[in-house]
NUPA-216321 format. One record per residue (C-alpha): residue in one letter; x, y, z; residue number from 1; chain. Coordinates in pm, whole numbers, plus 50000, padded with zeros to 5 digits. Example, Ala and Ser with C-alpha at 12.3 -4.5 7.8 and 13.67 -1.06 7.14 Angstrom:
<atoms>
[atom A; [51230; 49550; 50780]; 1; A],
[atom S; [51367; 49894; 50714]; 2; A],
</atoms>
This chain:
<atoms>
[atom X; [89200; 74979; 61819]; 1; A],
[atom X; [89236; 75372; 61904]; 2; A],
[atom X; [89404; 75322; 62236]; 3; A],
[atom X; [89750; 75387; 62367]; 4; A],
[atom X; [89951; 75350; 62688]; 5; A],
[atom X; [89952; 75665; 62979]; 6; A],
[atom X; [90082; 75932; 62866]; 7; A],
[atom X; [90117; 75778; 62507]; 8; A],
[atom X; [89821; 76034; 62373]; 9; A],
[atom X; [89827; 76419; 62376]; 10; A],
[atom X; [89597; 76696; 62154]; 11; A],
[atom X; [89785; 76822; 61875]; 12; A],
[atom X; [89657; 77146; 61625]; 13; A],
[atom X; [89702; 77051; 61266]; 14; A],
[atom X; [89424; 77266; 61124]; 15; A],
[atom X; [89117; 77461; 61222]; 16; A],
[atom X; [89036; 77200; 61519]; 17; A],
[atom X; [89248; 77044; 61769]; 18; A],
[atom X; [89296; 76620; 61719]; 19; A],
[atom X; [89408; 76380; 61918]; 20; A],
[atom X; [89787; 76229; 61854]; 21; A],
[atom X; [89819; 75886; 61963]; 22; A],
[atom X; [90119; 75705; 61964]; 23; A],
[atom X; [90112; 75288; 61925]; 24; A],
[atom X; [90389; 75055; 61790]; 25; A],
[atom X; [90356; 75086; 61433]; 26; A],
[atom X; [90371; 75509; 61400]; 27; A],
[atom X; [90177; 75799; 61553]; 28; A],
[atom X; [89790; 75832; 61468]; 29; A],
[atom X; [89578; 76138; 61455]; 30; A],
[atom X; [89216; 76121; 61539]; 31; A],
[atom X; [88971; 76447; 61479]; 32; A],
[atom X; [88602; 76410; 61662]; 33; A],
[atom X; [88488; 76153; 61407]; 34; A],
[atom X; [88761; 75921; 61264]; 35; A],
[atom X; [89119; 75872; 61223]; 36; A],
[atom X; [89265; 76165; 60988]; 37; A],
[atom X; [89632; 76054; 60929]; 38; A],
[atom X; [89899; 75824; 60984]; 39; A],
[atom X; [90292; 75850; 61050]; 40; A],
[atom X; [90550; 75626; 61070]; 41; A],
[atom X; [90766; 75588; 61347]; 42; A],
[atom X; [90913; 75253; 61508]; 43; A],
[atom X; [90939; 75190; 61878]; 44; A],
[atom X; [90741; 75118; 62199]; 45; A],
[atom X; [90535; 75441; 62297]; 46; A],
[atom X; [90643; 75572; 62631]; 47; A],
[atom X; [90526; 75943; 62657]; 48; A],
[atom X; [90368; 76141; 62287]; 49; A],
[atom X; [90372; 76512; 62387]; 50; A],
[atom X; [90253; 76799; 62203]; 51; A],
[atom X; [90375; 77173; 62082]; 52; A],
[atom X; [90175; 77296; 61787]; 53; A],
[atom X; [90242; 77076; 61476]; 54; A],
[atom X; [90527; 76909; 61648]; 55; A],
[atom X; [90513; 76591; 61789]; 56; A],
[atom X; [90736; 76492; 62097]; 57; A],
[atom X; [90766; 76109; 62127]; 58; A],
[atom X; [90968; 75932; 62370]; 59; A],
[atom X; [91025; 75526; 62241]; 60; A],
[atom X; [91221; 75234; 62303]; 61; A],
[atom X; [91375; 75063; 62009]; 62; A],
[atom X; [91489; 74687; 62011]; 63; A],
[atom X; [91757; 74767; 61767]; 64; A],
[atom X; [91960; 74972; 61965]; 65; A],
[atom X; [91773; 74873; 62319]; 66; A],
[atom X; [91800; 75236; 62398]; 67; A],
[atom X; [91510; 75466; 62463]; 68; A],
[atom X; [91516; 75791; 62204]; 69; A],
[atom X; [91329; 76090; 62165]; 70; A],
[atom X; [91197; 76261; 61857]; 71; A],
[atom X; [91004; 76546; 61783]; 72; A],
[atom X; [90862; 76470; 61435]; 73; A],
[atom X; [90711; 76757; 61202]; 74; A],
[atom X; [90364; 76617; 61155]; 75; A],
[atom X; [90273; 76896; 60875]; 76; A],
[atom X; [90601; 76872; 60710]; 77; A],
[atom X; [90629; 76510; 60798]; 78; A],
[atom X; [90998; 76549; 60919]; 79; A],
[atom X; [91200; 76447; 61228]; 80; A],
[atom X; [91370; 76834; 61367]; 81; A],
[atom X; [91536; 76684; 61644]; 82; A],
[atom X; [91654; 76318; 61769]; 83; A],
[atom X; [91804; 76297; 62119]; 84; A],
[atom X; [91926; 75902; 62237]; 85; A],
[atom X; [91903; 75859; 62604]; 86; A],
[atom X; [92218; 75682; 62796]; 87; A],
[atom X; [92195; 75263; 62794]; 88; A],
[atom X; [91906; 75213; 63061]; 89; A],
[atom X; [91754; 75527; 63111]; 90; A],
[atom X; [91369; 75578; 63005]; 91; A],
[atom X; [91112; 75853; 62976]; 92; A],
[atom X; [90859; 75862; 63217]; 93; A],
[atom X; [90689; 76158; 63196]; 94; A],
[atom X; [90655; 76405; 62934]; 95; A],
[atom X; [90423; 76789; 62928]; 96; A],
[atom X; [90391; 77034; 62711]; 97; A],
[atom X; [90297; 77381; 62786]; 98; A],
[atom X; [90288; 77680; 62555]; 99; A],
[atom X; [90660; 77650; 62370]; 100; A],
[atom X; [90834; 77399; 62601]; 101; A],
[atom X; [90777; 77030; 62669]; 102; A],
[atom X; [90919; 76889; 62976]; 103; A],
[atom X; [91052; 76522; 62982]; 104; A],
[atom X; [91127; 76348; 63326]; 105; A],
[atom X; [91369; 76003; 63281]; 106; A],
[atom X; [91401; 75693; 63449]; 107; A],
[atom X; [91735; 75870; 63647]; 108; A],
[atom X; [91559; 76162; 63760]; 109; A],
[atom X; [91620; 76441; 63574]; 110; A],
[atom X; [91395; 76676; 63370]; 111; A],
[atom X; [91508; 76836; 63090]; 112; A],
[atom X; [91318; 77079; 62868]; 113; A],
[atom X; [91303; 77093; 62524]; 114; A],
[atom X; [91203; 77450; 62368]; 115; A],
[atom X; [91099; 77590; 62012]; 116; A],
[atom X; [91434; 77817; 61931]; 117; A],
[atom X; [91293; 78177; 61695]; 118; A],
[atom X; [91279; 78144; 61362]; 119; A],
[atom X; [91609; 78362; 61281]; 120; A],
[atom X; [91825; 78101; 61479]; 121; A],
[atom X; [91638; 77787; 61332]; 122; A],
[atom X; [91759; 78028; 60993]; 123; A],
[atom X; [92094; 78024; 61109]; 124; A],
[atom X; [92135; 77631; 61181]; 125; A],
[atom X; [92008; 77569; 60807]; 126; A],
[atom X; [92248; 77781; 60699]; 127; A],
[atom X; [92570; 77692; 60823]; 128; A],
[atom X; [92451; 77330; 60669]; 129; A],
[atom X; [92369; 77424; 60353]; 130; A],
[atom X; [91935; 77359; 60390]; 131; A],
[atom X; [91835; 77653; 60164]; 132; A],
[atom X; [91530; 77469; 60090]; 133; A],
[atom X; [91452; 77413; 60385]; 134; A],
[atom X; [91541; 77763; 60522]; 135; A],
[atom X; [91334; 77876; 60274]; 136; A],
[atom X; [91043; 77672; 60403]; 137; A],
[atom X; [91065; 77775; 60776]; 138; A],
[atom X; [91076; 78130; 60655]; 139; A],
[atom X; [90772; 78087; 60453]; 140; A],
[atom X; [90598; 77914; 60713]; 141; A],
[atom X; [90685; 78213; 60929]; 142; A],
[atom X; [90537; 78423; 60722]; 143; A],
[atom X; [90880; 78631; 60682]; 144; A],
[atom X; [90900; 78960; 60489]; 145; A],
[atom X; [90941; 78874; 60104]; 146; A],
[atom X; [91261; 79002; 60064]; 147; A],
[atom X; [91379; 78830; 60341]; 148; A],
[atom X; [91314; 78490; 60193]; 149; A],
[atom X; [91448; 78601; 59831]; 150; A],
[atom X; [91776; 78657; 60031]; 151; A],
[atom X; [91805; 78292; 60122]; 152; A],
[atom X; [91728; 78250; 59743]; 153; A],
[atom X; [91998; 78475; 59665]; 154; A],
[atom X; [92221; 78257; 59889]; 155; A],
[atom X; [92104; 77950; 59770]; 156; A],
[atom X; [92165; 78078; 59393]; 157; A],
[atom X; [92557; 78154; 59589]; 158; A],
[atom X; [92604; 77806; 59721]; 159; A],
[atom X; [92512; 77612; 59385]; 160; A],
[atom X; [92752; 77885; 59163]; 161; A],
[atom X; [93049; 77796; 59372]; 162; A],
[atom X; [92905; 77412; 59343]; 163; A],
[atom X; [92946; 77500; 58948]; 164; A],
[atom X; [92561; 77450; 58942]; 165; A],
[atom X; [92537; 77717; 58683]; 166; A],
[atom X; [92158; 77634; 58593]; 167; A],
[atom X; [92076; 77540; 58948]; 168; A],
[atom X; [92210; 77892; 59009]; 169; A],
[atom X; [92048; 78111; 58784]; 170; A],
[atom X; [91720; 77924; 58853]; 171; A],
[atom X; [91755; 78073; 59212]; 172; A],
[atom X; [91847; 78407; 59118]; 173; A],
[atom X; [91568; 78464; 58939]; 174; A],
[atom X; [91344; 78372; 59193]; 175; A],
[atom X; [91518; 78687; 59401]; 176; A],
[atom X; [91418; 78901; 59107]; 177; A],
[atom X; [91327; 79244; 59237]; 178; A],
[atom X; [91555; 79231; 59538]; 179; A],
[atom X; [91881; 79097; 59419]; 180; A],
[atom X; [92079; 79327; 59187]; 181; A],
[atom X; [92073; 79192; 58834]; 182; A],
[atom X; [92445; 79344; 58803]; 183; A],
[atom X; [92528; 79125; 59050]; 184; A],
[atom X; [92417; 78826; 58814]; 185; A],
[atom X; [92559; 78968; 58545]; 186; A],
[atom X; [92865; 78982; 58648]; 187; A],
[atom X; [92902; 78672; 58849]; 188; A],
[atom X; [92811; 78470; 58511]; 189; A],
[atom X; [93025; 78652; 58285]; 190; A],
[atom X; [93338; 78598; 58504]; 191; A],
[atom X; [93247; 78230; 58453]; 192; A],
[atom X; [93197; 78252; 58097]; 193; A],
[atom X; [92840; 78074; 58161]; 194; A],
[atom X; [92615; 78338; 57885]; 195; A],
[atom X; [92370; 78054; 57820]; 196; A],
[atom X; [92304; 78016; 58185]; 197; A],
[atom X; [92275; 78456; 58152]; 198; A],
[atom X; [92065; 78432; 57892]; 199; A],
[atom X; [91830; 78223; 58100]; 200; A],
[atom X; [91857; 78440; 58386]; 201; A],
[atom X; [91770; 78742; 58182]; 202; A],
[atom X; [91507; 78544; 57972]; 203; A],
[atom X; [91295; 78589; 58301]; 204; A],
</atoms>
């Protein structure tokens, strides 16, 4: 019932304690000392589970596409962060994690190496798609500088304005109270005619 193919278990740190990740058919488990602590989702046939902190690296075959894939799944946030396919009949072999790197060997022979990229370039990425919610939730996690992560408010509260999210907007300003100018706010609503959406903001 707790078992899994080679290389289809590694030790994962979730909390205080390090637990064991084991991936089967129907989803990844995590064990702690005593009993199974969680379950997640994810389809395929198990062919290497790797570990790197909270982050999951699982190799799988999937009868849909008959292609093996790779995902490294956000067990705290319960998120996928990246999703690589492999070419039509290659597979995973191997997989080993050491420090910030996991190393994956395939069916063709070649290793590749997957690494954790800093914080301010993960920052960057969300940005230039539009994720302020989620930038905001890798810089908390970081334990960033406060006013750092009330300027990704402050950019959020810049993306919904030109979205002509006016509440959406002033919602994030004022979380970026104390760093962002309130001139700035001012201003911005006024040239849009929004006062009940200023009124809000300066309600606050």
């Amino acid at each position: 019932e707790f078992g899994a193919e080679p290389g289809g278990a590694d030790v994962i740190t979730l909390g205080d304690e390090p637990m064991l990740c084991v991936g089967r058919l129907d989803g990844l488990h995590v064990f702690s000392g005593e009993d199974k602590v969680a379950s997640y989702a994810l389809d395929g046939t198990k062919q290497c589970v790797a570990c790197l902190g909270s982050q999951a690296v699982v190799a799988s075959r999937h009868d849909k596409s008959r292609r093996s894939e790779v995902h490294v799944y956000d067990l705290r946030k319960k998120r996928v962060t990246h999703f690589h396919r492999l070419p039509a009949g290659q597979s995973v072999t191997a997989a080993r994690s050491a420090r910030a790197a996991c190393a994956l060997a395939t069916s063709s022979g070649c290793l590749s190496v997957l690494r954790e990229i800093e914080t301010r370039d993960k920052l960057e990425v969300l940005y230039r798609m539009n994720l302020y919610p989620e930038a905001v939730d890798v810089a908390t996690t970081a334990n960033m500088p406060a006013a750092d992560v009330m300027d990704i408010y402050t950019m959020f509260g810049d993306h919904l304005y030109n979205k002509c999210d006016w509440a959406g907007a002033a919602e994030q300003y004022a979380r970026a109270i104390g760093r962002l100018e309130p001139s700035y706010v001012v201003s911005r609503f006024l040239e849009a005619q929004r006062f009940q959406n200023l009124a809000d903001y300066l309600e606050v």
